[in-house]
C-alpha positions in Angstrom: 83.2 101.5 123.0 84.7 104.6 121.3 85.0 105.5 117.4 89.3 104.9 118.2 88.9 101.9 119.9 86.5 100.5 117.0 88.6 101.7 114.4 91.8 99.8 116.1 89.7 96.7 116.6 88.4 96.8 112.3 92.0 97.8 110.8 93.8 94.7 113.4 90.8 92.3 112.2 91.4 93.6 108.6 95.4 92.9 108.7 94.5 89.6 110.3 92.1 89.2 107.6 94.5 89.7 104.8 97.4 87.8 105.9 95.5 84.9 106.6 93.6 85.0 103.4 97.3 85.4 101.6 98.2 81.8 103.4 95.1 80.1 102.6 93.5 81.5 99.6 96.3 83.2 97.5 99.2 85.4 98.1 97.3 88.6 96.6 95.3 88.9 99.6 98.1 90.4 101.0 97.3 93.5 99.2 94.2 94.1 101.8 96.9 93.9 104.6 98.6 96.7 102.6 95.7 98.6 102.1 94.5 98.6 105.7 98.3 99.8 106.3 98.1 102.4 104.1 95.2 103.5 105.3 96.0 103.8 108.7 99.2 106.0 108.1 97.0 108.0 106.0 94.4 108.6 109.2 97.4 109.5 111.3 98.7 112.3 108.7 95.0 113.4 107.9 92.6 113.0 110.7 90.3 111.5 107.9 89.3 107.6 107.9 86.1 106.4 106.7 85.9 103.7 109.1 85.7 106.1 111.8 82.8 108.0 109.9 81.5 104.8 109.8 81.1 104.1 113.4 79.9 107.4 113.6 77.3 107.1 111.7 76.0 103.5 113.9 76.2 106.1 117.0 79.3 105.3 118.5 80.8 107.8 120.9 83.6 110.4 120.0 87.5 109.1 121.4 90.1 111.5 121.5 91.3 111.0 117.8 88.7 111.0 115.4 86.2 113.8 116.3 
């Protein structure tokens, strides 16, 4: 698995994360939906995400976005 493939997989699980901790838990949780979001337009603007570092760091292989 690449570093962009890993990084799609942990921001989907995190949205999922948050929405379903808003239904279940409280409606804050929301926020880490938000924050994954953010975080992702951020990336796209910047080339910087430190979930790609990350899975850089636990040897994953380059993709074609974070390098």
């Amino acid at each position: 698995m690449s570093i962009d493939r890993a990084v799609f997989v942990f921001a989907g699980f995190v949205v999922l994360l948050g929405i379903a901790l808003s239904l279940a838990v409280h409606p804050w949780w929301i926020a880490l939906s938000a924050f994954a979001g953010l975080n992702m337009i951020q990336a796209a603007f910047t080339g910087w995400c430190p979930a790609a570092m990350l899975f850089k760091a636990l040897g994953l292989r380059s993709g074609n976005a974070f390098r």
